[in-house]
DRENDO-1510 file (C-alpha; in Angstrom, 1 decimal, always signed):
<recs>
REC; n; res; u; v; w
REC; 1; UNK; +118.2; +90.6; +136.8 .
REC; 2; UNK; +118.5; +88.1; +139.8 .
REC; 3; UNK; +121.6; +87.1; +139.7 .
REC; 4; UNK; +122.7; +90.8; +139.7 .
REC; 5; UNK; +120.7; +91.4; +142.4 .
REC; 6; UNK; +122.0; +88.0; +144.4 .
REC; 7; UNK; +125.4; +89.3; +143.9 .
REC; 8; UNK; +125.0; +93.0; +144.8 .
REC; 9; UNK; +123.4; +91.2; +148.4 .
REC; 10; UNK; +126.0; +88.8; +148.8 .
REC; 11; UNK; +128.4; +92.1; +148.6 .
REC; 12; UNK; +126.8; +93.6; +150.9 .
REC; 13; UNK; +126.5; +91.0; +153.1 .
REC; 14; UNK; +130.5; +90.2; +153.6 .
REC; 15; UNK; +131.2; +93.9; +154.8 .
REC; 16; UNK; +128.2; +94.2; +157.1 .
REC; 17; UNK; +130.2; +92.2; +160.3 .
REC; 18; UNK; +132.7; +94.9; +159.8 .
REC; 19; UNK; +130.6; +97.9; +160.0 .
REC; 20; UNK; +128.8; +96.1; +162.9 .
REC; 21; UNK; +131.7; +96.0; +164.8 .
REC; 22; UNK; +132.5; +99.4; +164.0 .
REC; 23; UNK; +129.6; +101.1; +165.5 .
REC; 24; UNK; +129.5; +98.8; +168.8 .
REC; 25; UNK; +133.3; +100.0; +169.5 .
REC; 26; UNK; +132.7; +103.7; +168.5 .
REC; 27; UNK; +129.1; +103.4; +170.7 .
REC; 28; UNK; +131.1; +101.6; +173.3 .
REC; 29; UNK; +133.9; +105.1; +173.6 .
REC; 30; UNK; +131.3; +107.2; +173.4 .
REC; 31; UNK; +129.5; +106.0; +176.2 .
REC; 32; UNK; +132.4; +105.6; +178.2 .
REC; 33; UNK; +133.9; +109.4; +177.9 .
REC; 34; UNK; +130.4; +110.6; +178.9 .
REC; 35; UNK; +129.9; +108.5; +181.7 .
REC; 36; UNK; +133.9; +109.1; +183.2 .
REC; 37; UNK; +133.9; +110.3; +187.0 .
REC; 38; UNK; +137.1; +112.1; +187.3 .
REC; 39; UNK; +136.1; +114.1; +183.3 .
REC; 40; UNK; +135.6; +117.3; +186.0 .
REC; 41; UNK; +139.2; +117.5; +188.0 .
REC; 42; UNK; +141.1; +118.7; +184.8 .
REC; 43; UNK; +140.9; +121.5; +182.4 .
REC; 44; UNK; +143.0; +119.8; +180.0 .
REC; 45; UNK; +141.7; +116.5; +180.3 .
REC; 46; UNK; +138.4; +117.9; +180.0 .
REC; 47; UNK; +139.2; +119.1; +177.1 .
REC; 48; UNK; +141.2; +116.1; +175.9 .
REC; 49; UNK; +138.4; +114.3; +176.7 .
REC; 50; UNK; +136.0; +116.8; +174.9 .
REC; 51; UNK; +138.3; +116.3; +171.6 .
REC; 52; UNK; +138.1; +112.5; +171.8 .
REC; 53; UNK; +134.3; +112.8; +172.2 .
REC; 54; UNK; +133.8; +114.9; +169.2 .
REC; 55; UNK; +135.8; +112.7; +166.9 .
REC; 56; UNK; +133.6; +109.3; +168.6 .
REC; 57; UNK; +130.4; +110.8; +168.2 .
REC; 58; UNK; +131.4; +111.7; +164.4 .
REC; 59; UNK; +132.5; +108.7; +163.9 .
REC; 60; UNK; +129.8; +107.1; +165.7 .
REC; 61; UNK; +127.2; +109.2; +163.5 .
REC; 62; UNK; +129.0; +108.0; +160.3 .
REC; 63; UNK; +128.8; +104.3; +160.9 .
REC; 64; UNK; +125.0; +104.9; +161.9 .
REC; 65; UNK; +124.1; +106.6; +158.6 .
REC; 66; UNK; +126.3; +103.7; +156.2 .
REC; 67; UNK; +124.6; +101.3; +158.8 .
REC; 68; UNK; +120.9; +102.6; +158.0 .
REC; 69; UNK; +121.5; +102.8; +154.0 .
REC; 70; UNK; +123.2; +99.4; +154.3 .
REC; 71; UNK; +119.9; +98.4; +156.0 .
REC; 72; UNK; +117.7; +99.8; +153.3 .
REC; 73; UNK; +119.8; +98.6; +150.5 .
REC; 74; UNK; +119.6; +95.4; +151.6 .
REC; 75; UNK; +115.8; +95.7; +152.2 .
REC; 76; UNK; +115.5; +96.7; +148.4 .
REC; 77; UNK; +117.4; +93.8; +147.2 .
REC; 78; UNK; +115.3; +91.7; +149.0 .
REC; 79; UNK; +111.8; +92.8; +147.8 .
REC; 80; UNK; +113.5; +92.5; +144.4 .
REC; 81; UNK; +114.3; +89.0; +144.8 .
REC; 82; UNK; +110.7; +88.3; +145.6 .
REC; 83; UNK; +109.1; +90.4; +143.2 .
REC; 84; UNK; +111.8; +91.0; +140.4 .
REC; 85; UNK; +109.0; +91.8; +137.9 .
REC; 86; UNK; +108.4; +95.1; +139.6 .
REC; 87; UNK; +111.6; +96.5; +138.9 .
REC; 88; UNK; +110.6; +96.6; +134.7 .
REC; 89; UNK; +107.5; +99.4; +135.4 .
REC; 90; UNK; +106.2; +97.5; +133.1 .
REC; 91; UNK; +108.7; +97.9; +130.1 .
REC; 92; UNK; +110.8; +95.1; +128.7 .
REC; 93; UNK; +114.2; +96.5; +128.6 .
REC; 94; UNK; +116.0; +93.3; +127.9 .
REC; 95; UNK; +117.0; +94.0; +124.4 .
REC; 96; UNK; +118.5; +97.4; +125.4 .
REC; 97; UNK; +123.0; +97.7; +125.9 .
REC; 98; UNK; +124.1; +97.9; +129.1 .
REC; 99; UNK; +127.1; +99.7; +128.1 .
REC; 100; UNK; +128.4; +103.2; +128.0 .
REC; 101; UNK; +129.4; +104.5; +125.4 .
REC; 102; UNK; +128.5; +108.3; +123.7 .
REC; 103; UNK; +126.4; +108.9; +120.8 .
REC; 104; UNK; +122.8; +108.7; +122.8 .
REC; 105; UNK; +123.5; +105.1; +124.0 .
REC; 106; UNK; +121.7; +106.3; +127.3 .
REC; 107; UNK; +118.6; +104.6; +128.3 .
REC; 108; UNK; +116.4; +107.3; +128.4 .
REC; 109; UNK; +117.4; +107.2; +124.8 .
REC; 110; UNK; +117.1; +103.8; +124.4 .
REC; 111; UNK; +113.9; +103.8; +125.5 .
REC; 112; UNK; +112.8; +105.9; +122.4 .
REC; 113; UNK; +112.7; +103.9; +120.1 .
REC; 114; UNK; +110.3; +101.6; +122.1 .
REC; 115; UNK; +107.2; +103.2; +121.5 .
REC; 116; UNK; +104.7; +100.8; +123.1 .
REC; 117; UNK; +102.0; +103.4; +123.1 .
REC; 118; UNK; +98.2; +101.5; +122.3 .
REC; 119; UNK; +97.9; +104.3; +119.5 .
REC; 120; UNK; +101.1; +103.9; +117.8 .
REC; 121; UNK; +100.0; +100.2; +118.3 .
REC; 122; UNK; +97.1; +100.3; +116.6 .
REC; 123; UNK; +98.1; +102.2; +114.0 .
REC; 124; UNK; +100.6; +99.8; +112.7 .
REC; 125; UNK; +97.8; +96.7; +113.0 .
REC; 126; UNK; +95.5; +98.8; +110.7 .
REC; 127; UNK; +98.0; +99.4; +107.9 .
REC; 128; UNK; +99.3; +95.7; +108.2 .
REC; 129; UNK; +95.7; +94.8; +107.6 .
REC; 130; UNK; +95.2; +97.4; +104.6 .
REC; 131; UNK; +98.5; +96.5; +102.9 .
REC; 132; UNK; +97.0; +92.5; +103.1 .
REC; 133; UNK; +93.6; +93.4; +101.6 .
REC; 134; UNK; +95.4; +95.8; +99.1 .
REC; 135; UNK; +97.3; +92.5; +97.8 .
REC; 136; UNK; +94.5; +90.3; +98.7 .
REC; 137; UNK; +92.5; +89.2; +95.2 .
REC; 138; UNK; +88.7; +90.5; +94.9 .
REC; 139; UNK; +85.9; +88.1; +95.7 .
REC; 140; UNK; +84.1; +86.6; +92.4 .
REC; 141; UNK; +80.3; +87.0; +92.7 .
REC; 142; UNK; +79.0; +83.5; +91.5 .
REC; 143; UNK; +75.5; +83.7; +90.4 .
REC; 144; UNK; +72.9; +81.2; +92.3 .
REC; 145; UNK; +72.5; +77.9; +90.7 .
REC; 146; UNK; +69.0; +77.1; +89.1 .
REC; 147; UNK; +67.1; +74.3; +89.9 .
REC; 148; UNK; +63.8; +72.7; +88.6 .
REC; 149; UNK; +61.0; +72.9; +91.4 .
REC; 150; UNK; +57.2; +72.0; +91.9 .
REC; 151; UNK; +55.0; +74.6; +90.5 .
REC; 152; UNK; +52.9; +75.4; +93.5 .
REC; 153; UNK; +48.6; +75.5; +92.7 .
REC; 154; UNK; +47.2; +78.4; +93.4 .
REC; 155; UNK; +43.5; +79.9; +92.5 .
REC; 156; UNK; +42.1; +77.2; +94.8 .
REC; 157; UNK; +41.3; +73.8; +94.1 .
REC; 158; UNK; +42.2; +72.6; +90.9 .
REC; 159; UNK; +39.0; +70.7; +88.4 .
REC; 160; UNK; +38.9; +66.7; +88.1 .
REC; 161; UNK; +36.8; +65.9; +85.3 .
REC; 162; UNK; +36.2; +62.1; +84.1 .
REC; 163; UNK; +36.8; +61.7; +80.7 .
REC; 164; UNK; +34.9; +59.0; +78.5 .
REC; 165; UNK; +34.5; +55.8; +80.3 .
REC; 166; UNK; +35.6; +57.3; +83.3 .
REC; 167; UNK; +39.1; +55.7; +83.3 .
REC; 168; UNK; +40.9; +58.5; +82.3 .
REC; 169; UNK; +40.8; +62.1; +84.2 .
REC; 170; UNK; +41.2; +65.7; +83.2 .
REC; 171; UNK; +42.6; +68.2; +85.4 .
REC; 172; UNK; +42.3; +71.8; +85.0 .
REC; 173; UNK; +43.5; +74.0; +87.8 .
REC; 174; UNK; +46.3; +77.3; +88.1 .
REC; 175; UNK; +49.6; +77.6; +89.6 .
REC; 176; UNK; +51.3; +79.9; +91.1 .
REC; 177; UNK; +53.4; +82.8; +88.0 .
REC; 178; UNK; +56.9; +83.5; +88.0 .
REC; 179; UNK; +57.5; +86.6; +90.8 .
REC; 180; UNK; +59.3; +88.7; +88.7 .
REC; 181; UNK; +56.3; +89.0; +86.4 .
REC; 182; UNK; +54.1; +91.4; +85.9 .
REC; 183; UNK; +51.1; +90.0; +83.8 .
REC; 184; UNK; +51.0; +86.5; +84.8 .
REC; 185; UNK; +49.6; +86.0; +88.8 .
REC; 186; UNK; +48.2; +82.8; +88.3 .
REC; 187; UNK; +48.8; +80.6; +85.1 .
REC; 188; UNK; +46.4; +78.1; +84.0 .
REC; 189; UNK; +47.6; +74.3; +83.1 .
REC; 190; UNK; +45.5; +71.2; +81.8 .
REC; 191; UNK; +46.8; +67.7; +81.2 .
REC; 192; UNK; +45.0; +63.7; +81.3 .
REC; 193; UNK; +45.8; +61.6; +83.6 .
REC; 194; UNK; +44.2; +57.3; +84.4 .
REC; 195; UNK; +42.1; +57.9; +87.2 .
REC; 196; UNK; +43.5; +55.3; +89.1 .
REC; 197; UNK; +46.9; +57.2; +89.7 .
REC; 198; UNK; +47.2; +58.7; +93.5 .
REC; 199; UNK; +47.6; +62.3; +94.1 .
REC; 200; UNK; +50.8; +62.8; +95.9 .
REC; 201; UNK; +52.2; +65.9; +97.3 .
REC; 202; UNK; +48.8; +67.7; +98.9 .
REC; 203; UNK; +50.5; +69.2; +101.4 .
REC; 204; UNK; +53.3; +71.4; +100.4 .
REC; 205; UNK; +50.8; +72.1; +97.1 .
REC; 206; UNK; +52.8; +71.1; +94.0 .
REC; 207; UNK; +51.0; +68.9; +91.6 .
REC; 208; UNK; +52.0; +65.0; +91.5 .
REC; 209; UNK; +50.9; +61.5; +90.6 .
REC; 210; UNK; +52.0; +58.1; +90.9 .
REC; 211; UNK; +50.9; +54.6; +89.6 .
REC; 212; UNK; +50.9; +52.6; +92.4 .
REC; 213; UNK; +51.0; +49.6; +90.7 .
REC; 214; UNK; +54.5; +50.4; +88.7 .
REC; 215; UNK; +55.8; +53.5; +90.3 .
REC; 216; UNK; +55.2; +55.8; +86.7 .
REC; 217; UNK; +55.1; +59.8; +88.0 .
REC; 218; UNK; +54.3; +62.9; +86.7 .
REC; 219; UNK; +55.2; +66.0; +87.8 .
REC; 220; UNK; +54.9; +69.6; +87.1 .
REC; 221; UNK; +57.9; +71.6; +87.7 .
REC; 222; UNK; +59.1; +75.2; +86.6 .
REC; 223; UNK; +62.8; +76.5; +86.7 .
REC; 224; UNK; +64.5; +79.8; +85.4 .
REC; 225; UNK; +66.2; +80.3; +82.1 .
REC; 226; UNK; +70.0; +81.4; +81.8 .
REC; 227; UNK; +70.0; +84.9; +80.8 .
REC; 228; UNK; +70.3; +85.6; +77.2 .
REC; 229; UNK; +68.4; +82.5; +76.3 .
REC; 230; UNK; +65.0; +81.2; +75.2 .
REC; 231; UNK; +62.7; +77.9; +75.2 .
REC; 232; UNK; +64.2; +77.1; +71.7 .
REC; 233; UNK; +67.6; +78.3; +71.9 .
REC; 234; UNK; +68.8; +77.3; +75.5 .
REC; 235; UNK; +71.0; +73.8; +75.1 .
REC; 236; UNK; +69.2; +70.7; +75.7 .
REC; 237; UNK; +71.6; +70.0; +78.5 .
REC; 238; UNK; +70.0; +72.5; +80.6 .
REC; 239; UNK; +67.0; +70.4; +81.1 .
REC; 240; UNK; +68.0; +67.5; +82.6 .
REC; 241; UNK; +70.8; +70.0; +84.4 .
REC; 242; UNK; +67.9; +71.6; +86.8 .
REC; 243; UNK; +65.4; +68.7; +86.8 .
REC; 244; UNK; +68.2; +66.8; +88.6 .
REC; 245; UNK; +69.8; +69.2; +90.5 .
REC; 246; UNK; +70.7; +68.4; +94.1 .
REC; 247; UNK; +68.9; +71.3; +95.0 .
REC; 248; UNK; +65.6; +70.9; +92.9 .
REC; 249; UNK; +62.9; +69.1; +94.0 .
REC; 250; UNK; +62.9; +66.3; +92.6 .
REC; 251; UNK; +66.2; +65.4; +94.1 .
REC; 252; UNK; +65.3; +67.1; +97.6 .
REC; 253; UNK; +62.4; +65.0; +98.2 .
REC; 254; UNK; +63.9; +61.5; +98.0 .
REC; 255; UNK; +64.9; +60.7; +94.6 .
REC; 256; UNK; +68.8; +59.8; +93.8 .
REC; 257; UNK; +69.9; +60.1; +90.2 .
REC; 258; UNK; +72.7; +58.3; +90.1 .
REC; 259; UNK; +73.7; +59.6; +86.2 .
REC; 260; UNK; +71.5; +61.0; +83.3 .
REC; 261; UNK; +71.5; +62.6; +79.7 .
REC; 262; UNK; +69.2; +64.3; +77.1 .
REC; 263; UNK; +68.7; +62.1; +74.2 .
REC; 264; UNK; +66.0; +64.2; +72.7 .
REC; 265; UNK; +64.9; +67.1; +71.7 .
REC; 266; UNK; +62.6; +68.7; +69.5 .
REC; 267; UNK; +60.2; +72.1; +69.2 .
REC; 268; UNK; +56.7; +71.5; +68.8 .
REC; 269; UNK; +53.5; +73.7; +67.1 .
REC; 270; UNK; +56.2; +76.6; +65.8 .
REC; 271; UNK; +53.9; +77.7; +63.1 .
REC; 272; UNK; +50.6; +77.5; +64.4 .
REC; 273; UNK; +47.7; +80.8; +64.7 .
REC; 274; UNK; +48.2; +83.6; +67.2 .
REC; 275; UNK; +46.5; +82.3; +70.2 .
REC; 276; UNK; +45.3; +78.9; +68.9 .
REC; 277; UNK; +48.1; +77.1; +70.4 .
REC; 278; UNK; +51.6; +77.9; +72.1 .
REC; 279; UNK; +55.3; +77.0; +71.0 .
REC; 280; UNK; +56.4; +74.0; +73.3 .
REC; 281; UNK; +59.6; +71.6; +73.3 .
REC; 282; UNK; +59.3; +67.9; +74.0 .
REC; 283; UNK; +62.6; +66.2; +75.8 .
REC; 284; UNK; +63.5; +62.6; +76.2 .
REC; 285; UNK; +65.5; +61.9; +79.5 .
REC; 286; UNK; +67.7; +58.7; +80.0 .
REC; 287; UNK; +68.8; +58.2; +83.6 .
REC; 288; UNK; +69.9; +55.9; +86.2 .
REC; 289; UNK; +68.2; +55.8; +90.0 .
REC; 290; UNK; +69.5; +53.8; +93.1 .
REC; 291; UNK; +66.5; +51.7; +94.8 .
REC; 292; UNK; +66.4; +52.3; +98.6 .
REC; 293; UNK; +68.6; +49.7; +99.4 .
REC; 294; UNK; +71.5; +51.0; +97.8 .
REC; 295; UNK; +72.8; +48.0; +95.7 .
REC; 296; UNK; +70.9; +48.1; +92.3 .
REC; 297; UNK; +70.4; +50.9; +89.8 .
REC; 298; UNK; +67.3; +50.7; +87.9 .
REC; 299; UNK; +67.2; +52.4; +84.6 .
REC; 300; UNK; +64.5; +55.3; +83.7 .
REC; 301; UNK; +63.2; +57.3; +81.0 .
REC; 302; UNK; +61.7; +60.5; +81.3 .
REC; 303; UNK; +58.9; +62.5; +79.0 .
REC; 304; UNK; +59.1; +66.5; +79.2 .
REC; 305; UNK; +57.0; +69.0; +77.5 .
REC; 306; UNK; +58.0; +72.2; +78.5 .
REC; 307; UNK; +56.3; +75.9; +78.1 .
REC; 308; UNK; +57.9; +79.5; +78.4 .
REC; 309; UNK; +56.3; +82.2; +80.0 .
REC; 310; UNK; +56.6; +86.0; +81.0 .
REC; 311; UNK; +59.9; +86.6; +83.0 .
REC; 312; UNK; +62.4; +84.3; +80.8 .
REC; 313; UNK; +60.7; +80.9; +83.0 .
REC; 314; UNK; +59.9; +77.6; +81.7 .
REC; 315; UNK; +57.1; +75.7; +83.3 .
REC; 316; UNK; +57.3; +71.8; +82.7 .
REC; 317; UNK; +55.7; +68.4; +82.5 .
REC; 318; UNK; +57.5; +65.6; +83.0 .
REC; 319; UNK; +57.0; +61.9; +83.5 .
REC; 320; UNK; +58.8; +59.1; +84.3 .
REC; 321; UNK; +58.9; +55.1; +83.7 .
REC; 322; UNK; +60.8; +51.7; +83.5 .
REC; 323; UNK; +63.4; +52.4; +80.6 .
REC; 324; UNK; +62.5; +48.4; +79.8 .
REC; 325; UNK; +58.9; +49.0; +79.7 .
REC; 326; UNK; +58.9; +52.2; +78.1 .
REC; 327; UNK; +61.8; +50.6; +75.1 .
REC; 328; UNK; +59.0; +47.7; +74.8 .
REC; 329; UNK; +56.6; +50.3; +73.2 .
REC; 330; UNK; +53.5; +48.7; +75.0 .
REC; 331; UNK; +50.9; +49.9; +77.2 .
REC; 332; UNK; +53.4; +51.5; +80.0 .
REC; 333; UNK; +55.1; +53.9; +77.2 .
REC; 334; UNK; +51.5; +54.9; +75.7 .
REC; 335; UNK; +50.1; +55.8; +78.6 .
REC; 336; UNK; +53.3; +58.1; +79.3 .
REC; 337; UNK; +53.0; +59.7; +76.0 .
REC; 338; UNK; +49.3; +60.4; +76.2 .
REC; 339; UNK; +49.8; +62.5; +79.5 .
REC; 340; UNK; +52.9; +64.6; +78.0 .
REC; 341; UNK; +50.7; +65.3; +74.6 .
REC; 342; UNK; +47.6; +66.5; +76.5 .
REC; 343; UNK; +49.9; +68.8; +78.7 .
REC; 344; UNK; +48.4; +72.4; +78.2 .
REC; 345; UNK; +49.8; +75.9; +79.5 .
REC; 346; UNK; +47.5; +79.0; +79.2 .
REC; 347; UNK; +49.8; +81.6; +78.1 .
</recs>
């Protein structure tokens, strides 16, 4: 577009010395045959004269009209150099021909076939986006992952009752039901415990105790069956699957598991009276946890009793110990035993 423009100017430019000088001579004439002193002394040269000052004033008329759309023309072509964006209206005509030719090559028809309307516009982004979600393949809904958490007290403060000699402690207190139940708000739990073991976990309410002098826990957790399944038929696996779980609790609140398995597993009081006692399964964990430093893996063993209860949930006991102390069979791996046999669930 600017160099056709550039050339167009440079056209005009060579002939406009010409026309210049045209217009001074025929201005020059005219000015003379109207200002002539003797113009009055002769019919015939009046008339003469009269003749040549009709063809000079034409003339001089025609030079000032190509003079005056030589002017604007050149005016044109220079706003277009400056501002040769203007000239598109806002259209971008740069793929259309040139060229003549018949057979609707004329830009008016040309210009057809560029619709750049906003509603045509959008209309060809929505069914771009429709064709891509048509071929697009549909989202798989993945259930939520299960993980073993603290059961949470509830009913207010749990019972600590010595037992004995006083050196071993019964606790009797409730936690909170599964929420999708509807019989069991509160559910009542027992278990024995040596007194000396401190409470942990007061604040956020779960229920956990540690031997300060070996680091033995217990804790009691609860955690959601798979659909389908029951306290007897669900695979062992599943047990230590949500008691370690990144997202369980046990996990979440400082402990790192560095590899474990179920070694165990057997269903306890199957056969016993209605209401005397309740089916349970007992679970033996073997696993591996990384000290705080980082550098040394300490192996563990873990005792779980485990209940089920209205709304397909299993609530747990579980302790753990040195895997060294607890393969010894001495005094560590008694004590573990006792607190996972006196684990009762009131269901």
């Amino acid at each position: 577009m600017k160099l056709s423009v550039a050339t167009s100017l440079l056209g005009v430019l060579s002939i406009l010395p010409a026309i210049t000088q045209s217009f001074q001579v025929s201005h020059t004439i005219t000015t003379t045959k109207q200002e002539h002193p003797f113009s009055h002394f002769s019919l015939k040269a009046t008339n003469d004269d009269n003749t040549n000052e009709e063809e000079s004033t034409s003339a001089f008329m025609a030079n000032r009209r190509k003079f005056i759309s030589l002017s604007s023309s050149i005016t044109a072509a220079a706003m277009m150099l400056q501002n040769p964006s203007s000239a598109s209206a806002g259209i971008d005509v740069s793929g259309l021909r040139s060229e003549g030719g018949g057979g609707g090559g004329g830009l008016s028809d040309q210009l057809k076939s560029y619709d750049g309307s906003a509603s045509r516009r959008v209309s060809e982004i929505k069914s771009t986006q429709q064709a891509a979600s048509a071929s697009a393949p549909a989202a798989v809904v993945v259930p939520p992952a299960t993980a073993a958490t603290y059961a949470v007290r509830s009913g207010g403060l749990p019972s600590l009752r010595p037992i004995g000699l006083g050196l071993v402690t019964r606790y009797e207190g409730y936690v909170a039901g599964p929420p999708q139940s509807t019989k069991l708000r509160n559910i009542p739990i027992s278990f024995e415990f040596p007194t000396d073991w401190l409470q942990l976990d007061k604040i956020s309410g779960g229920v956990q105790y540690v031997d300060q002098r070996n680091g033995d826990k217990l804790y009691v957790l609860r955690a959601t069956l798979p659909e389908g399944t029951t306290l007897s038929t669900v695979p062992k696996s599943f047990f230590g699957d949500v008691i370690f779980d990144p997202k369980g609790d046990i996990i979440r609140f400082g402990n790192v598991v560095e590899s474990y398995r179920v070694s165990r597993s057997q269903m306890l009081d199957t056969d016993c009276p209605e209401g005397a006692c309740a089916p349970h399964r007992r679970l033996l964990l073997k696993y591996d946890t990384v000290t705080g430093s980082g550098v040394q893996t300490v192996e563990r063993r873990g005792l779980v009793d485990a209940y089920e209860v209205d709304g397909g949930e299993v609530y747990m006991l579980m302790t753990s110990s040195n895997a060294v102390k607890f393969e010894a069979k001495g005094k560590e791996r008694e004590t573990v035993e006792n607190i996972v046999n006196s684990f009762r669930l009131g269901v």
